[in-house]
Structures are given as C-alpha cells and as structure tokens.
N, C-alpha and C positions, 0 to 999 in steps of 0.2 A: 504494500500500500504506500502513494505517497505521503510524505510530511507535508503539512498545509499551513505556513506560513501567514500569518496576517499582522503587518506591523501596524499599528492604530495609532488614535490621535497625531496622527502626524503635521506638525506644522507646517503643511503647502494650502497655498493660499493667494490670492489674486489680493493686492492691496487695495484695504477697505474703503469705502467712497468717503466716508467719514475723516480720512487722513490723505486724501489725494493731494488737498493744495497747501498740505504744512512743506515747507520747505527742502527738510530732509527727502521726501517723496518726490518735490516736483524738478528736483536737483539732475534724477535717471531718468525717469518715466517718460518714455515715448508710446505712441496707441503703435508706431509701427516696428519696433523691438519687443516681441514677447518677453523675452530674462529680463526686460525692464519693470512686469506689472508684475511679479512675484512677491510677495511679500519677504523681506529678507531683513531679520534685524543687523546684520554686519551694516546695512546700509539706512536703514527707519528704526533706529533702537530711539531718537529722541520722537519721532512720531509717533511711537507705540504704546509710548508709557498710557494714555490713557483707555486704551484698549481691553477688554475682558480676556484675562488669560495669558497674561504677555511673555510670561516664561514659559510657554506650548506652542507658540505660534513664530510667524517669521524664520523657521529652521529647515526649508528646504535640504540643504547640506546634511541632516544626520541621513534622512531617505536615501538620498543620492548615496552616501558611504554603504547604507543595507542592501540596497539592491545592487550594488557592483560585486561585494560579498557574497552576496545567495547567489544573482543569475550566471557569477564564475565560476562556483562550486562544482567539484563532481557529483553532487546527489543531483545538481541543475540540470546536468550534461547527460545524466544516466535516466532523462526522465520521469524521478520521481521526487519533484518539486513541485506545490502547488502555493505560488507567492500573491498573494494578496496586500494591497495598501489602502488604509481610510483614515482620511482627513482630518484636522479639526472642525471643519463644517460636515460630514457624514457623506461627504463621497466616496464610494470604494471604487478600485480599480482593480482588474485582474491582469496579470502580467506575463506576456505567452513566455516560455521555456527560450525561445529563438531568440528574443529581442536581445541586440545589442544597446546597451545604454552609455551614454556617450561620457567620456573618462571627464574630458571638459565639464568643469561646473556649470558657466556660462549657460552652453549648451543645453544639460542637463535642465536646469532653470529653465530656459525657453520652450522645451518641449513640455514640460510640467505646465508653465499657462498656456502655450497652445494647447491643451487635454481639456482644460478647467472652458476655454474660452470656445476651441473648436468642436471637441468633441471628440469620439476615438481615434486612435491612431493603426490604419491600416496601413499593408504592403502588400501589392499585388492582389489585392481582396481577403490577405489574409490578417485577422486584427491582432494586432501585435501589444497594446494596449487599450481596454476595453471597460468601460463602467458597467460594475454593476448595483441597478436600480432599485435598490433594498437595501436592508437592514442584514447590521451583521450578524444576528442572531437566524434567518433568513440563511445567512451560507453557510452558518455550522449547521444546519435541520437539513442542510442536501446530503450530507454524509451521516453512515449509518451509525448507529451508536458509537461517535467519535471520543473520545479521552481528550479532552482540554486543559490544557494547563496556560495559567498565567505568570509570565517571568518578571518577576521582582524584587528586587533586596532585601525586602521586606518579609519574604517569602520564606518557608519551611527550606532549607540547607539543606541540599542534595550530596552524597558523599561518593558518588559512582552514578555514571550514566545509565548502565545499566536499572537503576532505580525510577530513569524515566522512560529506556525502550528497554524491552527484553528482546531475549533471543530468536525470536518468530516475529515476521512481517507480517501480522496477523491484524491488525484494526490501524484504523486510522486516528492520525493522531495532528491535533490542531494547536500550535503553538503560537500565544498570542505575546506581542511585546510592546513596548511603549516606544513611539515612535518620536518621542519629545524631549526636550533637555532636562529640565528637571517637575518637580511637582508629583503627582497619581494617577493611578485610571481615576477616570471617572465612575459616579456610581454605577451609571449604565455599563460600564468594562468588567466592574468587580462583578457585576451581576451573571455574563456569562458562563462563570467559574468558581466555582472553592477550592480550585485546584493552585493555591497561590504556592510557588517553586522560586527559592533561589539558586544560582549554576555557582556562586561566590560568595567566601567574604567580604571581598569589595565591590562595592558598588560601581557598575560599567558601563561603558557607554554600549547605547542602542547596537551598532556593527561588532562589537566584540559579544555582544548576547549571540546575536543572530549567530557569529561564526560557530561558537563554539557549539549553540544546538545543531546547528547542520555537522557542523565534526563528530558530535555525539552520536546522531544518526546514522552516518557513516561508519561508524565503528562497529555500531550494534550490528549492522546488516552487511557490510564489507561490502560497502560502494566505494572505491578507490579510483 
C-alpha cells in the first residue's frame, strides 16, 4: 500500500487584499509576475503583522523544501507515494508522482499562484497538479480503514520505526504534518486523529519530519 502524505496548514497564499497597498507589498507586486502575489513574509513580514495567524502564513519556502524531499525520494520513484498539500485557507492539492518541481524558489512561488489564480496545472492533458474540492476528512474516508497518525513534538516519542510500520504492507497509512513554522494544528487537524506521534527529541523543521517518515517507510518495506 502506498504512504499518503498530506502536509496541512501550509502557508501558501495569494497576498490578502486587505495588505495590497501597505508599502512592503506594493514595493514586488506586479498583476503580470505571478512569484510576485505570493504571500511571503521574507518580503511582507511588516505588512502582516496585522493579519490573523501570522506565524502560519507567508511560508511558501517550508512546502517548497517538503515537496523536493518527498517527490525525490525512492518511495516517490517506486510509486508508492500519495502527496497531498492544504492550505491555510483549505485548499488541497494533489501532486502526481511525475511532477518535477522547480529547484528555483522564485519559480517555485510563481507556479504556487499561478495554481491558487489559474487553476490546475496540466501537461499534455495529463494533470500534474490538481485540486481537490473537499474537505480533508473527505480524502482520509477514500481509503479503507486507514491508520493516521499526526507528527508533532508534542506527540507520544517513538523509539523504532518499526512502532509506526510493521513488517507487512498491509493497510494504509496517512501521515499528517504541519506545514507551518511555528504554532499547532488547529482544532479541526487534532480532530482527524488521537494518533498524536513524535519521530524526536527535538523539535524539527516540517522537511526533516517528512524525510525521515518517508526513510522510515523505506526501511520497513525495503524500497531502496
């Protein structure tokens, strides 16, 4: 079965109408440069402050470091990754196995608002980046009695991977992470789960989580 990835709350974000003409914003912002309407605090941190949630949001950059990590991996490569991304406004996105994602940040940024602004992203009619129109609780109910676990510091201490996959590729299993710099799930996130897991003593950033569950994985099943 594969692993099913979904990093949440992620701070991608088209900058809010509410902050277009503070200065910090209108400094980048072109209608005809998409990496321009990204929300990005390295560049709107003095526009943001008054903003709801401002330590989750404007963080493009950590997405972009989780998805070079996953869709590089060999569990990626061996097609048995299913990567999922949702918003801090509740967009989800599903992310085919093929996509190359572009090393360039810039880049990277522009295709994230062209998604939010155009719409999917195909190649050749095949969608390479895709929304999906629901709720997250919605994508964990397509898989059959899936095992969810949520990764966070906070979480019961894991002392062997094996304690999250055993030795049979037997069920499916949904690994949820926090897609933001600092702060919690929200209530709605803890609610998917009581399966609250820490992988560390220390507290790590969102792509060092991801790595090491996808390495875990890899171990248990001898995807190499």
């Amino acid at each position: 079965m594969p692993l099913i990835i979904i990093l949440v709350e992620c701070g991608i974000e088209l900058i809010p109408k509410e902050i277009r003409n503070h200065s910090a914003v209108r400094k980048n912002f072109s209608t005809q440069l998409y990496s321009s309407q990204l929300l990005d605090t390295a560049l709107h941190h003095t526009a943001m402050r008054n903003l709801k949630n401002p330590e989750k949001r404007g963080r493009p950059d950590i997405a972009h470091l989780c998805l070079l990590n996953a869709l590089g991996s060999p569990l990626n490569k061996s097609g048995k990754l299913k990567l999922y991304i949702h918003t801090i406004n509740n967009k989800i996105y599903r992310f085919n196995p093929e996509i190359k994602i572009a090393r360039n940040y810039n880049r990277f940024k522009g295709l994230m608002a062209k998604i939010l602004i155009d719409g999917d992203v195909n190649l050749n009619g095949i969608p390479l980046i895709s929304e999906f129109k629901g709720e997250l609780q919605e994508i964990i109910d397509k898989f059959k009695s899936p095992r969810i676990f949520l990764f966070s510091s906070r979480g019961k201490l894991i002392q062997n991977y094996k304690e999250l996959f055993g030795d049979e590729e037997s069920e499916e299993i949904v690994a949820i992470i926090g897609g933001f710099q600092k702060s919690e799930f929200s209530d709605y996130i803890k609610h998917l789960s009581k399966n609250i897991i820490s992988i560390s003593k220390y507290s790590l950033d969102a792509w060092v989580v991801i790595s090491k569950i996808i390495n875990f994985y890899e171990l248990s099943y001898s995807v190499i």
